[in-house]
C-alpha positions in Angstrom: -22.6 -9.7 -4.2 -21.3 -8.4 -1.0 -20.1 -4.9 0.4 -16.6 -5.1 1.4 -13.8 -2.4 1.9 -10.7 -1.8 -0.7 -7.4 0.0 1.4 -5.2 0.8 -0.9 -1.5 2.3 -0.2 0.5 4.4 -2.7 4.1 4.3 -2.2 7.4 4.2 -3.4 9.3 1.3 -3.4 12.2 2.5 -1.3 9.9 3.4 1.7 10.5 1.6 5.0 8.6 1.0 8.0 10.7 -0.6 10.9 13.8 -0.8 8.6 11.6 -3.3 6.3 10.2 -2.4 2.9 6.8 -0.6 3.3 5.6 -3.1 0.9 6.3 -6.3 3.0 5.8 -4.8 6.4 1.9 -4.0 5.2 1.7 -7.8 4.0 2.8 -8.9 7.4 0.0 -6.6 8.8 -2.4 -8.0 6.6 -1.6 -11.7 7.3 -1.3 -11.0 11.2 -4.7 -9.5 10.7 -6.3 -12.4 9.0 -7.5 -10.5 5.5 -7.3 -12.8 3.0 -5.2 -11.5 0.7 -3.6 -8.7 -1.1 -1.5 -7.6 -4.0 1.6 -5.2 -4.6 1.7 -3.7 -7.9 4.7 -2.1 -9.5 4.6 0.8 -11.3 6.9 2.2 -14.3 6.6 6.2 -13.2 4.8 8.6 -11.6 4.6 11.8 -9.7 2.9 13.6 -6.5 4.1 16.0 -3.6 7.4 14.4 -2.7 8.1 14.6 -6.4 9.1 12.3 -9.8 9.4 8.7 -8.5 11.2 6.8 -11.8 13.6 4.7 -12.9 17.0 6.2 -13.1 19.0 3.4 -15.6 22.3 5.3 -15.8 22.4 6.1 -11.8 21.0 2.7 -11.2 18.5 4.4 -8.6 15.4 2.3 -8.4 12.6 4.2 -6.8 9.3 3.3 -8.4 5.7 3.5 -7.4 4.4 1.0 -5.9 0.6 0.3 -5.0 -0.6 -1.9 -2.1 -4.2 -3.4 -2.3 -6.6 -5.3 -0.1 -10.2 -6.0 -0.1 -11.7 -7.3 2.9 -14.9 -7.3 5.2 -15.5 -3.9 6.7 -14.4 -5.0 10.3 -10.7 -6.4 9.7 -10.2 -3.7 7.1 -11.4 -1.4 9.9 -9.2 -2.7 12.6 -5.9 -2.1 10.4 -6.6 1.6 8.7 -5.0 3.5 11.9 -2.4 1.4 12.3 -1.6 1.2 8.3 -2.0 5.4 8.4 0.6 5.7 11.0 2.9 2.8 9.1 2.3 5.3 6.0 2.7 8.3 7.4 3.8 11.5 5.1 5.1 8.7 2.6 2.6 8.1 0.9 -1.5 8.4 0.0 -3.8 6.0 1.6 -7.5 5.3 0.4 -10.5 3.6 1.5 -13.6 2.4 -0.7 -16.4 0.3 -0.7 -16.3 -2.4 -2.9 -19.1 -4.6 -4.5 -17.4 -8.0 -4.2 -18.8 -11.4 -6.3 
């Protein structure tokens, strides 16, 4: 067993950093970063302070939730939390935990 970190970003999937999909832009950071690996998850609906974030069939809007999520040693996750909070900003909800890793 080992104590690691879990980041995880909640999002939409219409937010952008640097014109690029929030999404991708945190996977490049991750990469760059050398964490091992992470996962985007889709979701089907949900709701918080910027309001309903669903699937809108007959006004073909697409805005879902997405969830961004990372586990890695305390000292590359540490090196990328300001950096991901400012990417983040007011768009979403960004958490930290430790982990017990096997």
């Amino acid at each position: 067993m080992k104590r690691m970190l879990r980041l995880t970003v909640r999002a939409r999937s219409n937010d952008k950093h640097a014109g690029k999909a929030l999404a991708d832009a945190l996977l490049d950071l991750y990469r760059s970063r050398g964490i091992g690996g992470a996962t985007v998850l889709q979701g089907v609906k949900g709701y918080g302070v910027r309001g309903t974030a669903k699937l809108d069939v007959l006004g073909l809007s697409v805005n879902l939730p997405v969830v961004i999520e990372t586990v890695g040693e305390y000292d590359k996750i540490e090196g990328v939390l300001a950096t991901v909070k400012t990417m983040v900003g007011v768009n979403g909800l960004v958490t930290l935990e430790e982990v017990n890793a096997f």
